[in-house]
C-alpha positions in Angstrom: 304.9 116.4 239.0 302.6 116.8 242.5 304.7 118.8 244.9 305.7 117.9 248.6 303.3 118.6 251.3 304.0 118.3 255.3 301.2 117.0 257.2 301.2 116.9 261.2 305.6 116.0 260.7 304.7 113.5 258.0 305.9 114.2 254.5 303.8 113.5 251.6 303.0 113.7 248.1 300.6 116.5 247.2 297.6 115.7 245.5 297.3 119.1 244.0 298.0 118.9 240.3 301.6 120.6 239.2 301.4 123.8 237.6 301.5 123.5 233.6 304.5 125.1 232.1 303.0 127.6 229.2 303.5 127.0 225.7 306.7 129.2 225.5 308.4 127.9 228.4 308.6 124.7 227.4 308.6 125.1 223.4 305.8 122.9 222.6 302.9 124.1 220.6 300.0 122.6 219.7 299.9 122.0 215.8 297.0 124.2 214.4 293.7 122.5 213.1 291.8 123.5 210.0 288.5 124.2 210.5 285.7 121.6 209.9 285.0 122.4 205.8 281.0 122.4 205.5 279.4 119.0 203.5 279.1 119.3 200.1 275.6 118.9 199.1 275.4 115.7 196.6 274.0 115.1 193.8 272.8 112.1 191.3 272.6 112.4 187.7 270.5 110.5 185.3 270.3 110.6 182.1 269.9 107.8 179.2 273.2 108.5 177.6 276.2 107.5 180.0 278.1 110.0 177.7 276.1 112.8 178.5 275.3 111.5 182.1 279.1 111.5 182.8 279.7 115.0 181.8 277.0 116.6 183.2 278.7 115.0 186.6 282.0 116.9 185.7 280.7 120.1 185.0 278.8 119.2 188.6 281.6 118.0 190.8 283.8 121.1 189.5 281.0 123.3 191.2 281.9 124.4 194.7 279.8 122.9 197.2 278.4 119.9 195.0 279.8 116.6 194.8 278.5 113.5 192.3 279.0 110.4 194.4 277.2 108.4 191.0 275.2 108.5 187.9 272.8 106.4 186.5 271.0 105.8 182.8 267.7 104.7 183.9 264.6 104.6 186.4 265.4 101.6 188.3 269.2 102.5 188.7 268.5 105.6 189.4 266.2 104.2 192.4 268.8 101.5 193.6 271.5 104.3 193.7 268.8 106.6 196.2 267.9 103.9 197.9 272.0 102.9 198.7 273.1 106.4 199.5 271.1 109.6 200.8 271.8 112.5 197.8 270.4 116.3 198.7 269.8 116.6 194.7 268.8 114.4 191.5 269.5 116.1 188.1 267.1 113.9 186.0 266.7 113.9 181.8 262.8 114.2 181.2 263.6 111.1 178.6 264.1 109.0 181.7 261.4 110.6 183.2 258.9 110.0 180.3 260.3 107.3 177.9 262.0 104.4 180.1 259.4 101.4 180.6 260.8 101.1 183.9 259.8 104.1 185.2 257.0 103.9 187.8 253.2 104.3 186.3 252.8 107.5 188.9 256.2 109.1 187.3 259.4 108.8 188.1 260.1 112.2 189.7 257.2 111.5 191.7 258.2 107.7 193.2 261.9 109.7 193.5 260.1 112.1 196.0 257.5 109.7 197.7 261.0 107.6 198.8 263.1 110.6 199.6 261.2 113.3 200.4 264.3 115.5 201.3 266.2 114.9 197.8 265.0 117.4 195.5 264.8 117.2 191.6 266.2 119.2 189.0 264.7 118.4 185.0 267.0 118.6 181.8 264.6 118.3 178.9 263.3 119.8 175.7 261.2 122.9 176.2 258.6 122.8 173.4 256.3 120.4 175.8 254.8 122.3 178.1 252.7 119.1 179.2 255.6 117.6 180.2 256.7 120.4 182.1 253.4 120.9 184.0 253.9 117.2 185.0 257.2 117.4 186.4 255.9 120.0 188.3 253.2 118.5 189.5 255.4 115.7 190.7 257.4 117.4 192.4 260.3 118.8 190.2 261.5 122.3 191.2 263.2 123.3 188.2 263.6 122.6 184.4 266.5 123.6 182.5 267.0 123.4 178.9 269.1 120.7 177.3 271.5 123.3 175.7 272.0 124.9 179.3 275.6 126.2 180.0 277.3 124.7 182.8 277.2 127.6 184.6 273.6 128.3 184.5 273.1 124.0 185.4 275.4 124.8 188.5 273.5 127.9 189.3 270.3 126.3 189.0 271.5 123.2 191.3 272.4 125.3 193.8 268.9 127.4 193.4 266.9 124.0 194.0 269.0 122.9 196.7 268.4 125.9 198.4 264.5 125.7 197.9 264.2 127.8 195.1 262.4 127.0 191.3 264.6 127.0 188.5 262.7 127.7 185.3 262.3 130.4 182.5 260.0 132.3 183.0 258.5 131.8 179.4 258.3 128.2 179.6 256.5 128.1 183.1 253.8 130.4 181.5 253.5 128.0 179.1 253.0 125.5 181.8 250.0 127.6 183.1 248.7 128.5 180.0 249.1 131.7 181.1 251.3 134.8 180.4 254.3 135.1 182.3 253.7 137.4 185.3 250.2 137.0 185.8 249.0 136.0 188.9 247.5 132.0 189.0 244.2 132.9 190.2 243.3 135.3 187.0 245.0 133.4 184.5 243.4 133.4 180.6 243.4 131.2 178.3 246.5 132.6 175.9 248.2 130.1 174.7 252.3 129.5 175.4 252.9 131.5 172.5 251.9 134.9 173.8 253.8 134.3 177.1 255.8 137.9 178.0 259.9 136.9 178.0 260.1 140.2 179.9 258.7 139.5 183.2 259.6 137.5 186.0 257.6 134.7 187.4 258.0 133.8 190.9 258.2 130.1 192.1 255.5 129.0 194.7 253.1 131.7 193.7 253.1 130.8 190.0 253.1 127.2 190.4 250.4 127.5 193.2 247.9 126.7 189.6 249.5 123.5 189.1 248.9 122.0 192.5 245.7 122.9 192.3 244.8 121.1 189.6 246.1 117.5 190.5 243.1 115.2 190.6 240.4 115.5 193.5 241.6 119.1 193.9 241.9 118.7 197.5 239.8 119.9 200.1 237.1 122.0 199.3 236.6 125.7 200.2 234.4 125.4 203.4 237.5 122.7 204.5 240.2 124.8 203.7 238.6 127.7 205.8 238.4 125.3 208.5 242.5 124.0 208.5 242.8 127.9 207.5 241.5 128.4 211.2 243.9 126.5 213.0 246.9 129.0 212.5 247.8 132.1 214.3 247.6 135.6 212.9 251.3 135.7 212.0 251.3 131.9 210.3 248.4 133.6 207.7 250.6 136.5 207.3 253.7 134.2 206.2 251.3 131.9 204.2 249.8 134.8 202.8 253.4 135.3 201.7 254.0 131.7 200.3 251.1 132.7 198.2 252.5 135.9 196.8 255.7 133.9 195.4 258.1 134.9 198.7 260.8 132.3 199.5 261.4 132.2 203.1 264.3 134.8 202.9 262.0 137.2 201.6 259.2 136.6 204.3 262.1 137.1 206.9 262.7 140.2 205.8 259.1 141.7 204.6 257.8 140.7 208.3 261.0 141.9 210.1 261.4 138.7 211.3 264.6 136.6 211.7 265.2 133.8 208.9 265.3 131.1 211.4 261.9 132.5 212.3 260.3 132.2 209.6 261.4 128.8 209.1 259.4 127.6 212.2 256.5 129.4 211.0 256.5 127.7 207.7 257.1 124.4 209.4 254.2 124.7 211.9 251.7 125.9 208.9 252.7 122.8 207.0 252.2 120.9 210.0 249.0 122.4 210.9 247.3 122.0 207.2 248.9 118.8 206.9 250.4 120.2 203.4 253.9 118.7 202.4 255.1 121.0 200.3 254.9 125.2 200.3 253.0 125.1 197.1 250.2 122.6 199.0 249.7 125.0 201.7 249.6 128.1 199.5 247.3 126.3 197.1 244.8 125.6 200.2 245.2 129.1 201.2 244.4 130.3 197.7 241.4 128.4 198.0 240.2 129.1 201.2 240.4 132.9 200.2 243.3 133.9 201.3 244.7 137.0 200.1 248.5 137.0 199.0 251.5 139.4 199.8 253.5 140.3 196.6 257.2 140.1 197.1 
């Protein structure tokens, strides 16, 4: 209540507001509020068989942090679905990909990425086509899992994607390359997938670098990839000089010193100043403008 204030004889109302009685005086207390729980990131699976579609979503949704809002058995539902509800994540069967006459003529995983560029794409397929593969890639997939996968390593290689990393053996992206595993792009052979080496590890962007280079047209040339080259500051070469080496953005943060965020903002500004869209199209035109790369 106001109090009682005397003004030149006059009494009246105070307009200064009463003094709150504290929580124990008066035996109220405000009921406690859980903490906002972060978004789980979702994810759409596809795959021809609704059998196999709709497990694959239970092993998914009992995943902390993922959620499978919907499934679908084919290109054009698969579509519909992205185009009804934004999903962080597609987990696509590469018999969708490659045998469904509905699929787009450029590829499915490709249309999937022109129409959502922020929902990423995980492949479930045979791995005795490297071809295949080395399309998906080219795409835009950032992983390919076996079909006989646990459902352990298909929620570990979810969350991988999602958080921008490839997810593929290391064998099988060799064979992609048409290289042995754990060579570097630029000085790949010609060995076959058979002599790939199960014992070393092949880092994402830096080994798939070869693949984006050799979509059609090649993009720009050496002389004009010196000149978009030009446009970045010392430190943006030294962090794309890292996307080359195979670094994730974690591990630039923490070769350069710098903060995560940091990085971040220098990846963002290179991809903006080479007018790249992906990591792997800016190391690619740094590869080709000479660039030297920064192992991990």
């Amino acid at each position: 209540m106001a109090g009682i204030t005397e003004v030149g004889g006059l009494t009246m109302p105070s307009t200064r507001p009463a003094r709150r009685e504290s929580a124990a005086a008066t035996g109220f207390v405000e009921p406690f509020t859980e903490p906002a729980q972060p978004r789980p990131a979702t994810v759409f699976v596809c795959d021809r068989l609704r059998a196999v579609a709709d497990s694959l979503a239970d092993y998914l949704n009992s995943a902390p942090g993922l959620a499978v809002p919907g499934v679908a058995t084919g290109a054009a539902q698969l579509l519909a679905l992205l185009d009804a509800e934004r999903s962080d994540l597609v987990v696509l069967d590469s018999t969708v990909q490659y045998q469904d006459p509905a699929a787009p003529e450029d590829g499915l995983v490709a249309a999937v990425r022109r129409r959502h560029p922020a929902t990423r794409v995980l492949m479930i397929g045979q791995t005795d086509d490297p071809g295949a593969v080395a399309r998906a890639l080219r795409e835009g997939a950032q992983g390919w899992l076996a079909v006989d996968s646990s459902a352990a390593h298909l929620a570990e290689a979810a969350h991988g994607v999602l958080r921008g990393e490839y997810k593929i053996a290391p064998d099988l992206l060799a064979a992609a390359l048409g290289a042995p595993a754990g060579s570097d792009a630029s000085s790949a052979g010609n060995a076959g997938p058979g002599r790939a080496d199960r014992g070393n590890r092949v880092t994402g962007v830096g080994a798939v670098v070869r693949i984006e280079e050799s979509r059609a047209g090649g993009g720009p040339d050496a002389g004009r990839a010196s000149a978009l080259l030009a446009r970045l500051s010392e430190r943006e070469r030294l962090v794309l000089s890292c996307l080359i080496g195979g670094m994730h953005r974690r591990d630039i943060a923490a070769r350069l010193g710098i903060a995560e965020t940091t990085a971040r903002t220098h990846i963002s500004r290179i991809l903006a100043k080479l007018d790249a869209h992906s990591m792997i199209e800016a190391a690619a035109l740094g590869r080709r403008a000479g660039l030297t790369a920064i192992e991990p």
